[in-house]
BATI-946061 format. One record per residue: y, z, x of N, C-alpha, C, O in turn; residue in three letters. Coordinates in steps of 0.02 Angstrom, whole numbers, plus 50000, padded with zeros to 5 digits. Last residue first. Layout:
N
YZXYZXYZXYZXALA/...
// end
This chain:
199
495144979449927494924973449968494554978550015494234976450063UNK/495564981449747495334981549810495044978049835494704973649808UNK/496724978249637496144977049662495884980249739496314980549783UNK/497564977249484497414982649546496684980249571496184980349536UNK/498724974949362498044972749382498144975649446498714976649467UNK/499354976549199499324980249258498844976749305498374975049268UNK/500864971749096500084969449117500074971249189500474969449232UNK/501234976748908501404979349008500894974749033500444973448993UNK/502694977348802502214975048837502014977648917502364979548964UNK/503334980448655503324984548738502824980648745502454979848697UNK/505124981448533504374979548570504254981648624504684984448658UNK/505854985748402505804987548482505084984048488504614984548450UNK/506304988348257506054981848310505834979148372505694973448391UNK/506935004348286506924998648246506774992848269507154991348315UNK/506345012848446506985008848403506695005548362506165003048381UNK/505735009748616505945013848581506455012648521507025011448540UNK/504755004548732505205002148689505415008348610505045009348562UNK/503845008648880504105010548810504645006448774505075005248816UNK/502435011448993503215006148963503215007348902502715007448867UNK/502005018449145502265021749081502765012649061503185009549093UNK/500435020949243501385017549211501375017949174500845017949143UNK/499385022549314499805029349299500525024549281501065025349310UNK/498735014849434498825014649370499345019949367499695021449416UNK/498315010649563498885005649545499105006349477499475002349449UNK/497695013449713497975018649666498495013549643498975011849677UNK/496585014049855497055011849804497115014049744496625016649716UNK/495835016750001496135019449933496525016649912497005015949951UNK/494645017150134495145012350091495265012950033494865010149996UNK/494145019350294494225023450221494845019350196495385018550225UNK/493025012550412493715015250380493635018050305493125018550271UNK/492325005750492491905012050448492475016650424492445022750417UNK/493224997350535492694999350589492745006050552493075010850571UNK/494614993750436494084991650459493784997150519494195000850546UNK/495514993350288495214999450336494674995750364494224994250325UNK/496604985850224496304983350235495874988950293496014987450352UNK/497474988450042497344986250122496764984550172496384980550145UNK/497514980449863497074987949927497214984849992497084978850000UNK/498834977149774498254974849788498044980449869498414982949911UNK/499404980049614499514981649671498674978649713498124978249686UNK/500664972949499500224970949534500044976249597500524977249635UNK/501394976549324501334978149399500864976349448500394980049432UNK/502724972149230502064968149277502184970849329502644970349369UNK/503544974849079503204977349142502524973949162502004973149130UNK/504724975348954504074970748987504074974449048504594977149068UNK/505414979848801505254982148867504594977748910504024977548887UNK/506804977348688506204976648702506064977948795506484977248839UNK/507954983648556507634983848626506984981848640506544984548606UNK/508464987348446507984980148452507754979648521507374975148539UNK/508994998048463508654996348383508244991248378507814989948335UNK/508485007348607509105003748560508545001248511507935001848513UNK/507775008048759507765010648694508465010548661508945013548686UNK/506465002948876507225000948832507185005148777506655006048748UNK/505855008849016505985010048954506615006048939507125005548974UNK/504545011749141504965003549103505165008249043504715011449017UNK/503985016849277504065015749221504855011449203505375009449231UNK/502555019549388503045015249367503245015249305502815013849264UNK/501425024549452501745028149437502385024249423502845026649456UNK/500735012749577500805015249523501465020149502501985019649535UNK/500495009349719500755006449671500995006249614501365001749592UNK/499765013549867500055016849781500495014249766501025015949792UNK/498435014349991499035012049943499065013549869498635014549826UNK/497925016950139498175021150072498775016550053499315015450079UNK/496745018450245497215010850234497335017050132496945019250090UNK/496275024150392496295024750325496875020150320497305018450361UNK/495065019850523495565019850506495495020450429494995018650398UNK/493995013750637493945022450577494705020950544494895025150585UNK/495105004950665494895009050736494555014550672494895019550661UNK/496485000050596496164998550627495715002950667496025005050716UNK/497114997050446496935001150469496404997750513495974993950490UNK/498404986850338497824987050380497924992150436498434992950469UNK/499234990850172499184989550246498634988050276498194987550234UNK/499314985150010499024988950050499134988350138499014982550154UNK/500744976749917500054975449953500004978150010500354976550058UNK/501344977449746501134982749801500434978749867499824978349857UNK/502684972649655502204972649685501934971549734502064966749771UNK/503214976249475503254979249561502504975549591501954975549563UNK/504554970949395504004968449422503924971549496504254970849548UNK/505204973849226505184975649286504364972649321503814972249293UNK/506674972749119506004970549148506044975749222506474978949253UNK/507474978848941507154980849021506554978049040506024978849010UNK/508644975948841508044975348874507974977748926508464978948961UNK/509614980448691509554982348770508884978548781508534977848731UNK/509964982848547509954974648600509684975848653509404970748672UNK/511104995748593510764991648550510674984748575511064981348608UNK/510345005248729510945004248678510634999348633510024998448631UNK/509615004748887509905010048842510405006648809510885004548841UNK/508435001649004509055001048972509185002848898508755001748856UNK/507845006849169508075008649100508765004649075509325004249100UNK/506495008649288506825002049251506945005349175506515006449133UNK/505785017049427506125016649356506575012949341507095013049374UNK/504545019449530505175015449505505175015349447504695013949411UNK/503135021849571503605027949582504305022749562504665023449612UNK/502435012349731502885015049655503215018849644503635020649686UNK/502425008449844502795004149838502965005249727503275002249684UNK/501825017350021502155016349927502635011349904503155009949934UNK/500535014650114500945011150089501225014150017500905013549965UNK/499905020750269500045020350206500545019150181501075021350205UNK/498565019350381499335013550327499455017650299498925020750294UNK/498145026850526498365027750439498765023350418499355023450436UNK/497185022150668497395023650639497495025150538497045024550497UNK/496315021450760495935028050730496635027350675496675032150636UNK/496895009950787496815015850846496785019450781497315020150750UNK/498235005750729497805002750749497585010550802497925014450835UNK/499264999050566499025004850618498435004850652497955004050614UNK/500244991250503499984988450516499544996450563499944997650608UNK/501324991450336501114989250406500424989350427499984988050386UNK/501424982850153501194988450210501094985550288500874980050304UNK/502824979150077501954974250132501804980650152502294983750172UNK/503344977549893503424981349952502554979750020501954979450005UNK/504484972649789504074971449834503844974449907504114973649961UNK/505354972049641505274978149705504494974049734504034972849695UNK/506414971349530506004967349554505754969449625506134967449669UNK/507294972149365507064974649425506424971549471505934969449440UNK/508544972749233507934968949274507774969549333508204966949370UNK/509234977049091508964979849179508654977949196508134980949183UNK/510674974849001510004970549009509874976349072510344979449097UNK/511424980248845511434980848919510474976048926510004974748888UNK/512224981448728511964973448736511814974448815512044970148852UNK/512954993348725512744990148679512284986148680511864986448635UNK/512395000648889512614997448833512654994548779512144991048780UNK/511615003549044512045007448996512505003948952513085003948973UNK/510565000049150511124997049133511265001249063510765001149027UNK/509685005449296510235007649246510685004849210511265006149226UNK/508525007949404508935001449411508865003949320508355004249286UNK/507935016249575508055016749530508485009849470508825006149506UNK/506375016649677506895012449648507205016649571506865019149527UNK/505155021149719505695026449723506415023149685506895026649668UNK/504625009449861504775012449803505205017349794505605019049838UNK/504235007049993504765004949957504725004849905504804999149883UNK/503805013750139503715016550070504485012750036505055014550046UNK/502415015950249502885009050222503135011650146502745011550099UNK/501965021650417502205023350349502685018150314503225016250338UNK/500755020650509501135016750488501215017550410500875015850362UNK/500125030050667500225030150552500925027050578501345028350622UNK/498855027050772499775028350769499505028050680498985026750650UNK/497875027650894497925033350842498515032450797498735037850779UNK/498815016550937498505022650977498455029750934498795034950936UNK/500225008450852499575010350900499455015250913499885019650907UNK/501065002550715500925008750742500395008950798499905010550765UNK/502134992950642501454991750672501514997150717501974997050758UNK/502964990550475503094991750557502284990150579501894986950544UNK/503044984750309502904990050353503084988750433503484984150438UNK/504604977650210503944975450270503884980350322504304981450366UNK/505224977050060505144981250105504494979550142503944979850116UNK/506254971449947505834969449982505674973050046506064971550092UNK/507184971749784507114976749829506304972749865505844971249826UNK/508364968449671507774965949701507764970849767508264973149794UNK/509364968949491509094972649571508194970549605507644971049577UNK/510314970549397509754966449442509694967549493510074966849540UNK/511104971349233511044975549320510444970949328510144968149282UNK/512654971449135512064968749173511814969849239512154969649291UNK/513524974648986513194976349053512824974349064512414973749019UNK/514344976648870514064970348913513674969448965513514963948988UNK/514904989248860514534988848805514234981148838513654980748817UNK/514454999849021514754995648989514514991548916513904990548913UNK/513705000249175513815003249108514205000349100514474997249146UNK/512374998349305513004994549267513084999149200512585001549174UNK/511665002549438511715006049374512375001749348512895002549380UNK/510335004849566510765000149543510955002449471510475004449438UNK/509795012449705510075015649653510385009549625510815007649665UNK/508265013949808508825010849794508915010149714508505008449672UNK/507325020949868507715025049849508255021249847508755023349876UNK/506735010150000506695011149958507145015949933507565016649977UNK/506255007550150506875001450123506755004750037506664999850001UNK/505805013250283506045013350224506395011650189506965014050190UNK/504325014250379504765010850361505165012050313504755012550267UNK/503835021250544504005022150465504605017750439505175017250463UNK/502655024050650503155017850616503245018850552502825017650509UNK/501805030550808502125033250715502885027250688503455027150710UNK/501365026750922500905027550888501365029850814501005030550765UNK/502245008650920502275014550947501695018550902501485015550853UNK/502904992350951502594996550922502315002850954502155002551013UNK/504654992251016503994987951039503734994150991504044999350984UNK/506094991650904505644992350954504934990750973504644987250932UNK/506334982650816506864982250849506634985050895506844982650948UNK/505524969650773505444975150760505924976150788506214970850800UNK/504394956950655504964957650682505214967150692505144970950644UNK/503094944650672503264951450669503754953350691503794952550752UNK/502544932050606503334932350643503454940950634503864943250594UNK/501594929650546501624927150583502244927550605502494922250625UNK/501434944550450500914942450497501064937250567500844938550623UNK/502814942250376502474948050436501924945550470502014944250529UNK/502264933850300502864930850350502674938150396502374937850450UNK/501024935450235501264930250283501644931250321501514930050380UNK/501734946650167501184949050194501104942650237501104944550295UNK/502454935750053502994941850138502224945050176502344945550236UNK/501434930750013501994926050059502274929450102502384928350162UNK/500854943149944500624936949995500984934650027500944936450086UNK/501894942649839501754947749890501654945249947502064944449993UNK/501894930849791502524933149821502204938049868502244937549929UNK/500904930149723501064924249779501424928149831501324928749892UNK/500764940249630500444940649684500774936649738500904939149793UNK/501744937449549501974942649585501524942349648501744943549704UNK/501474926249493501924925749545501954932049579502184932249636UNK/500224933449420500114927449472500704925849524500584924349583UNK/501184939149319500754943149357500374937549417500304940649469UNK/501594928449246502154932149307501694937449337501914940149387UNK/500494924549202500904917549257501304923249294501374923349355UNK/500184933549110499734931549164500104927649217499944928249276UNK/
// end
């Protein structure tokens, strides 16, 4: 529950810092795609240790515009006797105004570790864009998986995704289930805690 509560903060906090310090390299336009995702982290070795954090903040689209935010897709690989994989992916949706589309991915990430001893964490989490004007606000959070598998491996997963925001008779979808966590092995454990809300 406590790391499913930080995950929220956290989201929140970068969904803050966008809000009050929007940063772009061009002035907003009707199509903003963002992509800070399809990031590959992989340690091998019988000692191995991988960590990987990944933070991705949508754009702001006008005039009919889609604001595409997709930071998922993560990959994060430690390979060893005693390998650890800990992963940590945050992803804001932008912002689309004028009849516009958010949509936000921020699943779809895989957290593996492999050998004896191995663990694997992972914490994704997803907060929806805002749709302005009829606008659709699409977020997906889901489709996440966690595997350790060795003799004592154990596997934790916290995924949070929270719905955007479709205003003036908008359409608002969220999608935060479909994860997979496994522990696989002699002593192996698995935990997961999913929570998904709409707004």
């Amino acid at each position: 529950m406590r790391a499913r509560l930080l995950s929220s903060v956290v989201a929140l906090a970068a969904l803050a810092a966008v809000l009050s310090h929007p940063a772009s390299a061009l002035p907003p336009g009707p199509v903003s795609i963002t992509h800070g995702g399809g990031n590959v982290n992989t340690a091998v070795g019988a000692f191995s240790q991988s960590g990987q954090s990944a933070t991705t903040l949508g754009g702001i689209a006008t005039g009919h515009g889609v604001a595409i935010t997709n930071g998922g897709n993560n990959r994060n690989t430690a390979l060893g006797a005693q390998s650890f994989a800990g992963q940590s992916t945050t992803t804001v949706g932008g912002v689309a105004a004028g009849h516009g589309t958010a949509l936000t991915l921020g699943g779809n990430n895989v957290n593996t570790a492999r050998g004896f001893g191995s663990a694997a964490t992972q914490t994704t989490s997803t907060v929806g864009g805002t749709a302005f004007g009829h606008g659709t606000a699409l977020t997906s959070g889901g489709f996440n998986s966690n595997l350790a598998a060795g003799k004592f491996s154990s596997a934790d997963q916290q995924v949070v995704t929270l719905g955007g925001t479709a205003a003036g008779h908008g359409l608002n979808v969220v999608s935060g289930g479909a994860n997979k966590n496994a522990a696989l092995g002699f002593g192996s454990s698995a935990s997961q805690q999913v929570f998904t809300g709409g707004q």
